[in-house]
C-alpha positions as CSV (number, residue, x, y, z in Angstrom):
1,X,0.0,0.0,0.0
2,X,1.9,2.9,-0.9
3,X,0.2,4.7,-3.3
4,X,-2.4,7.9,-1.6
5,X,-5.0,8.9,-4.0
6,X,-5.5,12.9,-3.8
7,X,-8.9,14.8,-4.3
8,X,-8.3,18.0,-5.2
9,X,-11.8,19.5,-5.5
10,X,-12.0,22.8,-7.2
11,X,-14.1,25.9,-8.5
12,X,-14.2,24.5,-12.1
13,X,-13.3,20.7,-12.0
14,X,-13.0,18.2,-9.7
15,X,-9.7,16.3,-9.8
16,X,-8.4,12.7,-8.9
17,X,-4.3,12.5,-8.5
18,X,-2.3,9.1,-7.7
19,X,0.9,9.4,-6.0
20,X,3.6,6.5,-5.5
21,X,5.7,6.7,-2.0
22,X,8.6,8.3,-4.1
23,X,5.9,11.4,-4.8
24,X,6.0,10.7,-8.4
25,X,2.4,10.6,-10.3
26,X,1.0,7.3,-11.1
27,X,-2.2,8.6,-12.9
28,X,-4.4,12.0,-13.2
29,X,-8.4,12.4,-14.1
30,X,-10.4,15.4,-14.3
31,X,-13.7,16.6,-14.8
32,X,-15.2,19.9,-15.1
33,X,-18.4,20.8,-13.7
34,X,-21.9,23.4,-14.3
35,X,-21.3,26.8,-12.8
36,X,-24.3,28.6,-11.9
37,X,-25.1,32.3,-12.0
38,X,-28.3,32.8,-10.5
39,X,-28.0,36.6,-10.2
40,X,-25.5,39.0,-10.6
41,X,-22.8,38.7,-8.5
42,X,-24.1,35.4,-7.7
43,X,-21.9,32.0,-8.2
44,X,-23.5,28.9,-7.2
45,X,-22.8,24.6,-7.5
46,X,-25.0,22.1,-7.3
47,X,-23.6,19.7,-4.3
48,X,-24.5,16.4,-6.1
49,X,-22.2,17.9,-9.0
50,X,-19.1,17.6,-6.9
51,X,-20.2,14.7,-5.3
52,X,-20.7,12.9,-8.7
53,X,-17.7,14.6,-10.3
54,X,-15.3,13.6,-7.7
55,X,-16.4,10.3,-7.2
56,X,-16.0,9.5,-11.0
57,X,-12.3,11.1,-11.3
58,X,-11.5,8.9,-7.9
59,X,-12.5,5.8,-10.2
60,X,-10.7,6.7,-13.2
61,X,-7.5,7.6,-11.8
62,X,-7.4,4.4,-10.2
63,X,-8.3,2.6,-13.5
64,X,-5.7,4.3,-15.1
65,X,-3.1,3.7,-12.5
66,X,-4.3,-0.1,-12.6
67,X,-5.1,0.0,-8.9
68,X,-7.8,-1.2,-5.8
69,X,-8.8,0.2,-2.9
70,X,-6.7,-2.2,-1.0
71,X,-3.6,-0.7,-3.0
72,X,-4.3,2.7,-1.4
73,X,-2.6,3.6,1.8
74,X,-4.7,6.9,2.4
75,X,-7.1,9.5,0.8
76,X,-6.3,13.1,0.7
77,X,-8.3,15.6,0.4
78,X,-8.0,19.6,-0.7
79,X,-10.8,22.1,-1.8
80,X,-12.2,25.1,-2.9
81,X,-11.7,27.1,0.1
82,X,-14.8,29.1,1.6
83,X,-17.5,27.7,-0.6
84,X,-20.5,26.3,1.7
85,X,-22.8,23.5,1.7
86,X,-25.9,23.0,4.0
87,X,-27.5,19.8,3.9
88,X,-30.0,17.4,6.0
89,X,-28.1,15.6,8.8
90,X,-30.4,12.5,8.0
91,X,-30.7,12.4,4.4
92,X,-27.4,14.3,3.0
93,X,-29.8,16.4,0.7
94,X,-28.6,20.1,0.5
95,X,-31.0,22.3,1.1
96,X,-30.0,25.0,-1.5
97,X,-27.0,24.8,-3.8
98,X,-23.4,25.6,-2.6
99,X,-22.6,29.2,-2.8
100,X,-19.4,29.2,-3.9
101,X,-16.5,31.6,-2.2
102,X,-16.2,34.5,-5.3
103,X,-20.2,34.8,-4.6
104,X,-21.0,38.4,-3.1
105,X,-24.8,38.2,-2.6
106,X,-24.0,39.3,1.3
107,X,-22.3,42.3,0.7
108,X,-25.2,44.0,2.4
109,X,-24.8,41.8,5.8
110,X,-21.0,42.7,5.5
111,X,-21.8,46.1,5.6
112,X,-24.1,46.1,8.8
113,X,-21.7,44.5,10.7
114,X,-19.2,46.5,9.8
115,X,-20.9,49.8,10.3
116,X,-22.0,47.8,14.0
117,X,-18.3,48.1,14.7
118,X,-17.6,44.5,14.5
119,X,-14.7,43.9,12.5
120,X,-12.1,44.8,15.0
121,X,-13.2,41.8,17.5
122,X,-13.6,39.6,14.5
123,X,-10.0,40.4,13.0
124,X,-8.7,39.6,16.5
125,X,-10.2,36.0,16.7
126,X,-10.2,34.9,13.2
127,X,-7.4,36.7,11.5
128,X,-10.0,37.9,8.6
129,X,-11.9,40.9,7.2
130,X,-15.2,41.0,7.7
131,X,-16.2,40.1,3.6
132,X,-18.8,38.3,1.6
133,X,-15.6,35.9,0.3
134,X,-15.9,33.7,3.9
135,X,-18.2,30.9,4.5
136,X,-19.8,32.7,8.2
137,X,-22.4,34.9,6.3
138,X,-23.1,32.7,3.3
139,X,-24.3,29.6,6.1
140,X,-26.6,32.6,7.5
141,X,-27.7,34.0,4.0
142,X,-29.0,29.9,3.4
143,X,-30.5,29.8,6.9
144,X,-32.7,32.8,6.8
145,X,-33.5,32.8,2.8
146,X,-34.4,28.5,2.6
147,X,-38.2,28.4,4.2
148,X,-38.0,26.8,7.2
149,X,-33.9,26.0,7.7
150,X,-33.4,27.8,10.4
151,X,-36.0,26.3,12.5
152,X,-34.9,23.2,10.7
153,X,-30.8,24.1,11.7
154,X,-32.2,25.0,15.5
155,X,-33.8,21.3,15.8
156,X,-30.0,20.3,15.1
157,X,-31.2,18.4,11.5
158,X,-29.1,20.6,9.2
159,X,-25.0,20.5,8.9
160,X,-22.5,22.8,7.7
161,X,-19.5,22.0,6.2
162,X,-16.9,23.8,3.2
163,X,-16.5,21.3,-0.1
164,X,-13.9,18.6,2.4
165,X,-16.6,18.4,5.3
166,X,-19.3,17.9,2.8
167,X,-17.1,15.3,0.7
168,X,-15.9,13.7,3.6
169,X,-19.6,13.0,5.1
170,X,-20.3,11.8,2.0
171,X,-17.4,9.5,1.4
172,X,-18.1,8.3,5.0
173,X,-21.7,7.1,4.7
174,X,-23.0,10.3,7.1
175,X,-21.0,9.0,9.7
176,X,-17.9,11.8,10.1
177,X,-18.9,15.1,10.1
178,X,-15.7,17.1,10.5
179,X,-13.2,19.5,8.9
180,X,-9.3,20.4,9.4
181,X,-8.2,23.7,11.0
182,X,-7.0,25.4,8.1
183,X,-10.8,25.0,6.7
184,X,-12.1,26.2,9.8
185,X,-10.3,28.9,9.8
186,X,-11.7,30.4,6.5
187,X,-15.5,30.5,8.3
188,X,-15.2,33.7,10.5
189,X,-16.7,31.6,13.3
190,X,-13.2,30.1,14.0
191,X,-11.2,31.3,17.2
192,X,-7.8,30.6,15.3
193,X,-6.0,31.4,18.8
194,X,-7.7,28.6,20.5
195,X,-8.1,26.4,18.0
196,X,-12.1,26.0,18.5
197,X,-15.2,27.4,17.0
198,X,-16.0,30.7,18.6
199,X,-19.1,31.0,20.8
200,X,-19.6,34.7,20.1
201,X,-19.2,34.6,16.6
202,X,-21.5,32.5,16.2
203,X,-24.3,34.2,17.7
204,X,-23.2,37.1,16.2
205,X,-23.7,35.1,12.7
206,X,-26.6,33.2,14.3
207,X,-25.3,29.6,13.1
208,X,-26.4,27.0,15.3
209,X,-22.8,25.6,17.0
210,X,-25.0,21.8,16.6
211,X,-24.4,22.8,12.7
212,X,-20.2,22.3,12.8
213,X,-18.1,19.6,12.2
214,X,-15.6,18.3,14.6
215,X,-12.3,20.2,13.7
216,X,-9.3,17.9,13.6
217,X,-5.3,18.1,12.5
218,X,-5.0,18.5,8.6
219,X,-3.4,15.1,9.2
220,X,-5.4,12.9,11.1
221,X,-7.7,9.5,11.1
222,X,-11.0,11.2,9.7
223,X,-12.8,8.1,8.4
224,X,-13.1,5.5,6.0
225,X,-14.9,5.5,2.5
226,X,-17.5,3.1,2.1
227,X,-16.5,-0.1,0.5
228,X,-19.5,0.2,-2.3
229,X,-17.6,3.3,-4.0
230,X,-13.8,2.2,-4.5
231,X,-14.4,-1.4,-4.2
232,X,-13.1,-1.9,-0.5
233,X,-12.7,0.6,2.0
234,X,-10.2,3.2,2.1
235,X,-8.8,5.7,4.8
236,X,-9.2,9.6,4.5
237,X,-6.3,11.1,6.5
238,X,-5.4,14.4,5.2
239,X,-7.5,17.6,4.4
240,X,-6.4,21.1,4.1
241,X,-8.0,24.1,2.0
242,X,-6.2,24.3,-1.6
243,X,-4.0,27.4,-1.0
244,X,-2.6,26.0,2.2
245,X,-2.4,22.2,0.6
246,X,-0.2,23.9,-2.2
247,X,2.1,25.3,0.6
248,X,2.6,21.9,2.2
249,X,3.4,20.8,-1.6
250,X,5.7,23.6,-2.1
251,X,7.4,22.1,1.1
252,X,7.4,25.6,3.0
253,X,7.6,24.4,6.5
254,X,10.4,26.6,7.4
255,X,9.1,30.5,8.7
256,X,10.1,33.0,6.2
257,X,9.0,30.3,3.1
258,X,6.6,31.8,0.8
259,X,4.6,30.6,-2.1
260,X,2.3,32.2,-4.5
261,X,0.0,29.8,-6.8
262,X,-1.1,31.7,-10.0
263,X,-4.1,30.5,-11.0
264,X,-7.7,32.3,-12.2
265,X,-6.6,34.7,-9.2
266,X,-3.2,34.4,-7.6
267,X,-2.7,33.6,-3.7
268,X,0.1,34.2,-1.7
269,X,1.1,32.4,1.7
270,X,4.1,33.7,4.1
271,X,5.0,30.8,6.7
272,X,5.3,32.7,9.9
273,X,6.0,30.0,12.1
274,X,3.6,29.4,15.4
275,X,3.4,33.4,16.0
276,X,0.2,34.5,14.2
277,X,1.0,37.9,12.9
278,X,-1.6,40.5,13.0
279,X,-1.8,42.5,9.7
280,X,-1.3,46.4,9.4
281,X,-1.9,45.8,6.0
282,X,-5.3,43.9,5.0
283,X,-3.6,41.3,4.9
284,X,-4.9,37.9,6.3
285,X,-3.6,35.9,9.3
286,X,-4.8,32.2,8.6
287,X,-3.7,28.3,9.8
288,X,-1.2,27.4,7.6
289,X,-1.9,23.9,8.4
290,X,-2.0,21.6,11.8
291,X,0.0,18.9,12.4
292,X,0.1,17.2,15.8
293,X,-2.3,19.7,17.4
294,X,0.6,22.4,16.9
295,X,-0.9,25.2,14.8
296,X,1.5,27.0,12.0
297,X,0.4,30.1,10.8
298,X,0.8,32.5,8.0
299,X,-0.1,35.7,6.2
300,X,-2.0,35.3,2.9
301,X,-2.5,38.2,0.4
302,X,-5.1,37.3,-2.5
303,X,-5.4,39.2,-5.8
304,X,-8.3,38.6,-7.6
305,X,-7.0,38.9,-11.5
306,X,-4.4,37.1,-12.5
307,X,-4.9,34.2,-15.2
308,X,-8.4,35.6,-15.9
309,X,-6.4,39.0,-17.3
310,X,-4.7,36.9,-20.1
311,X,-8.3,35.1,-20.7
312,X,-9.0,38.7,-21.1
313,X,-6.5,39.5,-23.8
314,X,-7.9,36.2,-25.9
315,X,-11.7,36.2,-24.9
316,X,-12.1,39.6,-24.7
317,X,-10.0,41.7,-26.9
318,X,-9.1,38.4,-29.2
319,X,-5.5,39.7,-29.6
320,X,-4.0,36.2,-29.0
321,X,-5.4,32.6,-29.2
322,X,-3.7,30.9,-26.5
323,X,-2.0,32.0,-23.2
324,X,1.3,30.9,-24.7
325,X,1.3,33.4,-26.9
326,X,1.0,36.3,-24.2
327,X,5.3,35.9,-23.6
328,X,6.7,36.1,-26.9
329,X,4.2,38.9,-28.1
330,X,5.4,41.1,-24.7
331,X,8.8,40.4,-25.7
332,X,8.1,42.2,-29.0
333,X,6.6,45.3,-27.2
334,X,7.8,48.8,-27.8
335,X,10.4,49.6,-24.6
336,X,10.1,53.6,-24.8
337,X,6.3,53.0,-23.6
338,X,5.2,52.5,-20.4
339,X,2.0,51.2,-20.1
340,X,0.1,50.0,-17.1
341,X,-2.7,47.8,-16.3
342,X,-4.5,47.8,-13.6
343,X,-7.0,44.5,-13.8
344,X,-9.6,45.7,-10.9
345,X,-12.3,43.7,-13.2
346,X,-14.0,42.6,-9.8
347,X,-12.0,45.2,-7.6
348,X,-8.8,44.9,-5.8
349,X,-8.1,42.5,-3.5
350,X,-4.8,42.7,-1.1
351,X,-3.7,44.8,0.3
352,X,-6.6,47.1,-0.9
353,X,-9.8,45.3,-0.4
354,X,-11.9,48.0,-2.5
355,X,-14.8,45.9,-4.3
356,X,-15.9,48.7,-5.9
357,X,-13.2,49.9,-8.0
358,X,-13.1,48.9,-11.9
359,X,-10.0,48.3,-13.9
360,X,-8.1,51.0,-16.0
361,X,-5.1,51.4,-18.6
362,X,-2.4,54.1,-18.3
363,X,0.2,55.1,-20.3
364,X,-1.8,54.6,-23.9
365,X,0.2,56.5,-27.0
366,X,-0.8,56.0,-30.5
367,X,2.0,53.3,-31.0
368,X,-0.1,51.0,-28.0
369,X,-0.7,47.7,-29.7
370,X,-1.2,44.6,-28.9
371,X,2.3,43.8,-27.8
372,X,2.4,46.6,-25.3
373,X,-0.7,45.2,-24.3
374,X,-0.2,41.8,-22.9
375,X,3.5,43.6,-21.8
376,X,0.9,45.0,-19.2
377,X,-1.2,42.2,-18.4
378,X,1.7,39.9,-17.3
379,X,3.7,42.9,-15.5
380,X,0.3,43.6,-13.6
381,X,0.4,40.3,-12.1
382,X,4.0,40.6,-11.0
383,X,3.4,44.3,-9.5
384,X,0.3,43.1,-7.6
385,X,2.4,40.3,-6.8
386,X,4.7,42.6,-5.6
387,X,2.4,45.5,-3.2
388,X,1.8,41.4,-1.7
389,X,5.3,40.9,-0.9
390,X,5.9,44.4,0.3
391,X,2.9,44.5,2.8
392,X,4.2,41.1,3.9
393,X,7.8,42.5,4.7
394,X,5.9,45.1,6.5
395,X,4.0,43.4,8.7
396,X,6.2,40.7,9.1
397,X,10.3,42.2,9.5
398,X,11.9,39.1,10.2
399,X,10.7,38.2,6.5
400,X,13.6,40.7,5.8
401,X,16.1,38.8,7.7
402,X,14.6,35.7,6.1
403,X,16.6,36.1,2.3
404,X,13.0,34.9,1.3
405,X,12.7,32.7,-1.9
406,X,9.4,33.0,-3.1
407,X,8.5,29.2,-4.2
408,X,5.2,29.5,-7.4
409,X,3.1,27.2,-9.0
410,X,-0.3,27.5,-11.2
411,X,-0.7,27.8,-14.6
412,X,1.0,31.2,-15.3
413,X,4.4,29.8,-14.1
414,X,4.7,28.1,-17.6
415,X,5.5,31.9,-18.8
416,X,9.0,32.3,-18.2
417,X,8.7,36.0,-19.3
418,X,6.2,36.6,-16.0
419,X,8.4,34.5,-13.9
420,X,11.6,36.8,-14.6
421,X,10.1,39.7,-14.7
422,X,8.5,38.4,-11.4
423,X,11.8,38.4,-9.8
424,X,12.9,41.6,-11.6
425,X,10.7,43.1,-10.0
426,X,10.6,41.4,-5.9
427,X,14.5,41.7,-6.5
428,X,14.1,37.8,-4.8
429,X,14.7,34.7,-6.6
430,X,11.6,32.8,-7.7
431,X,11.4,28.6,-8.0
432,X,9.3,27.0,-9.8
433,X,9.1,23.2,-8.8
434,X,9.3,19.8,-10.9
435,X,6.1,18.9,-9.8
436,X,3.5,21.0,-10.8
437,X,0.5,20.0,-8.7
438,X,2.1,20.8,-5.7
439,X,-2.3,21.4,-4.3
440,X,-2.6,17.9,-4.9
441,X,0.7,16.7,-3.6
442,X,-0.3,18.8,-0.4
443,X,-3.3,16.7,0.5
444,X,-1.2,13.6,-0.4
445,X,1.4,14.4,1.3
446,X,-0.9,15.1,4.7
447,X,-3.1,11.6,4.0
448,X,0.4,9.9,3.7
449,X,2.1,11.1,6.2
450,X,-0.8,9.5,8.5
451,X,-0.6,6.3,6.7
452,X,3.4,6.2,6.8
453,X,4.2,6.3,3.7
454,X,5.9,9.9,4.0
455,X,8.3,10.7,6.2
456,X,7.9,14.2,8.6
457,X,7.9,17.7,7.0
458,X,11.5,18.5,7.3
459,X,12.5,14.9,5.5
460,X,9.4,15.3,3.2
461,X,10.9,18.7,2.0
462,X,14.1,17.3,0.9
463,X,12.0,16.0,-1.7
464,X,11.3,19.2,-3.5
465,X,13.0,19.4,-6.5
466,X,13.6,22.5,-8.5
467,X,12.6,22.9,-12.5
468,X,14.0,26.4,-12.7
469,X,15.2,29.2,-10.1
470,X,14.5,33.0,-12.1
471,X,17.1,34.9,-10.5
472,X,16.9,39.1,-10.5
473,X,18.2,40.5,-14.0
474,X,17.0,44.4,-13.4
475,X,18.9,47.5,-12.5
476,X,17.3,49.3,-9.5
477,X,16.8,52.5,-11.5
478,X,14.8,50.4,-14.0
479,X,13.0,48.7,-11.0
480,X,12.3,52.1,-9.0
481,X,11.2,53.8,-11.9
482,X,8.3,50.7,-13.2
483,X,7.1,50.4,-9.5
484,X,6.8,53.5,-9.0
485,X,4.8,53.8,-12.3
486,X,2.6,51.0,-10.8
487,X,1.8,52.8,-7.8
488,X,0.6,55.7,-9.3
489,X,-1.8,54.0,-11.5
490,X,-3.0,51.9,-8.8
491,X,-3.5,55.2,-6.6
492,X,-5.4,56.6,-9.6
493,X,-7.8,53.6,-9.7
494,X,-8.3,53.9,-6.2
495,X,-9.3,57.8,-6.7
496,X,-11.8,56.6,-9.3
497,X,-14.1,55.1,-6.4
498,X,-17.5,56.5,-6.5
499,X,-18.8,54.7,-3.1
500,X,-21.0,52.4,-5.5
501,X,-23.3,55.5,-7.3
502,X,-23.8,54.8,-10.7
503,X,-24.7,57.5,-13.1
């Protein structure tokens, strides 16, 4: 048995990874899933969609790898983060569809608690903002807009769980109801000080505490799948939310280690050791991940646009066909221009948090073309990358001391033009990994290192192998001058707010 079978369960597919003991990949299967847009501002899945979905990719990959159940040591599992699912403790029927985390539909509840002076008490327990992006107000939205569920929820018949707890009741039979702290920690009804759900929060979010699932060490006995869906039972022993599952995959165990996934939106994760570091910034402070009932934290800075800017340049504007094409076109682009982008398509996240701005271009001459164009676009991602780093360094100084090598993986780290002008710009060195599904090697690595078939972090680390280290090509001048460009345009963006009035 030493193969672990990963479940990376995202926003747009559901994904099944085999791993061998040596980490290498024995087989991959994927399948996307129906979004759902119900409203504007609105982003909704249909629980038996992931359910289904990740059920058939566990099957396939094992197909594919030629495998059983009883060839599998462990189960891993890592999620969309924040999404939430409220279903019927007897039955396992949701009772409305999941509202996924990019959903904003309570925005207005946000606001009342804000301007009730409750963000300050909530920052200090839970490390977050008080925003529509965390699961707290999106379990009360289904209670008080579903007829009859909270009546149903104060009767103790209804559960709440994010994607994991949902999968993991499911994979169980009903019978484990429970989540890992790095989940828990993405709710705002999570004392990430004390490791427990927080009595006050939730009466301030009026969730019924009968509604939560135990909360347990990202690596830890949860269960066993039922023997009808793999063909024998299996054991589920590692769970952590995606962005902190790709930091255990990127091996950063060591405070000062950072990694930054680029993906649809880009997320960045500072290990700060067992010290969780309160933000000046707008910064997060989350769970990194819990391993023997020690907590690790770290900062997290997340930027909304980053891969969805060059889906931009090819959906929207139709100056390239494939994201490939966005490096070697940049390359062409005119140097004596200085264009900027600022990609607040949905607002700016870190270390901002302004929902309401809208994007802008600066810098536009006659001579702009579609080379200068996707020049910006990638550079965007690498300055907000950047304003990330800085607040980081800020809030955190020993991250100064650290020589910090920032460690990335999503799809934009194929670009080699974005990763070196990445570290043009941080003036760092940035890795990019031989494995690339270092989310899904994070919840392997977890389920296995229950199982035995790892070894513990430190040793586990000596695994990492590096693809390619980007090493700092840039004068300063060069570098003062562009970020300072950046900043203005950002600050001009910001200026543009009109407090949500529309004319």
């Amino acid at each position: 048995m030493s193969f672990v079978l990963a479940i990376d369960q995202g926003t747009t597919s559901s994904r099944a990874i085999v791993f061998r003991s040596d980490i290498s990949i024995a087989a991959i299967a994927q399948q996307e899933f129906p979004q759902h847009f119900p409203a504007s501002g609105w982003v909704e899945h249909e629980p038996e969609d992931i359910w289904t979905s990740t059920v058939m990719v566990c099957r396939d990959a094992l197909e594919k790898a030629g495998l059983k159940a009883k060839d599998i040591a462990a189960i891993g599992i890592t999620n969309q983060r924040e999404t939430t699912v409220v279903w019927d403790r007897a039955t396992g029927q949701a009772v409305h569809r999941a509202i996924v985390w990019q959903d904003r539909r309570t925005a207005d509840i946000c606001a009342r608690m804000k301007a009730e002076g409750h963000e300050p008490a909530i920052s200090a327990k839970t490390g977050l903002i008080i925003d529509p992006y965390f699961s707290g107000t999106k379990v009360a939205w289904i209670l008080d807009h579903v007829p009859g569920a909270r009546e149903r929820a104060e009767r103790g018949e209804l559960l709440f769980g994010t994607v994991d707890s949902y999968l993991l009741w499911r994979l169980t039979g009903g019978k484990v109801h429970a989540t890992d702290a790095t989940n828990a920690s993405r709710t705002l009804l999570f004392n990430i000080h004390t490791g427990a759900w927080d009595d006050d929060l939730t009466k301030l979010l009026r969730v019924p505490r009968s509604m939560l699932p135990e909360v347990k060490d990202s690596s830890a006995r949860f269960g066993e799948s039922t023997a009808d869906l793999f063909g024998g039972p299996v054991a589920i022993s590692g769970i952590a939310g995606d962005q902190q599952a790709a930091t255990i995959g990127q091996a950063c165990f060591e405070p000062g280690m950072m990694k930054s996934t680029y993906g649809t939106g880009c997320f960045a994760l500072l290990n700060t050791g067992t010290t969780p570091v309160a933000s000046k910034n707008k910064l997060l402070t989350t769970i990194a991940y819990q391993l023997g009932g020690q907590r690790t934290y770290a900062l997290e800075g997340s930027i909304f646009v980053a891969g969805s800017a060059v889906q931009w340049l090819r959906d929207g504007l139709g100056i390239i066909r494939q994201a490939a094409e966005t490096g070697p076109l940049a390359d062409k682009s005119d140097v004596m221009q200085s264009v900027y982008l600022v990609p607040a398509f949905v607002g700016l996240g870190a270390p901002y948090w302004n929902p309401r701005v809208r994007g802008a271009l600066f810098g536009l001459t006659r001579n702009t073309g579609p080379a200068e164009l996707a020049h910006a676009t990638l550079e965007s991602v690498c300055y907000q990358t950047f304003d990330l780093w800085a607040a980081m360094r800020t809030d955190w100084p020993e991250a100064n001391a650290a020589n910090t090598v920032l460690r990335v993986d999503g799809g934009m780290t194929a670009s080699d033009w974005t990763m070196q002008r990445l570290a043009d710009l941080l003036n760092a060195p940035v890795d990019r990994p031989m494995i690339k599904e270092t989310t899904a090697l994070g919840a392997a690595y977890l389920a296995g290192l229950e199982a035995n078939v790892y070894p513990e972090p430190m040793k586990f680390a000596d695994n990492w192998r590096l693809e390619h280290r980007f090493k700092p090509a840039m004068s300063q001048a060069t570098r003062e001058r562009k970020l300072a460009g950046w900043a203005r345009a950002v600050k001009g963006v910001l200026a543009s707010d009109e407090g949500g009035v529309r004319v």
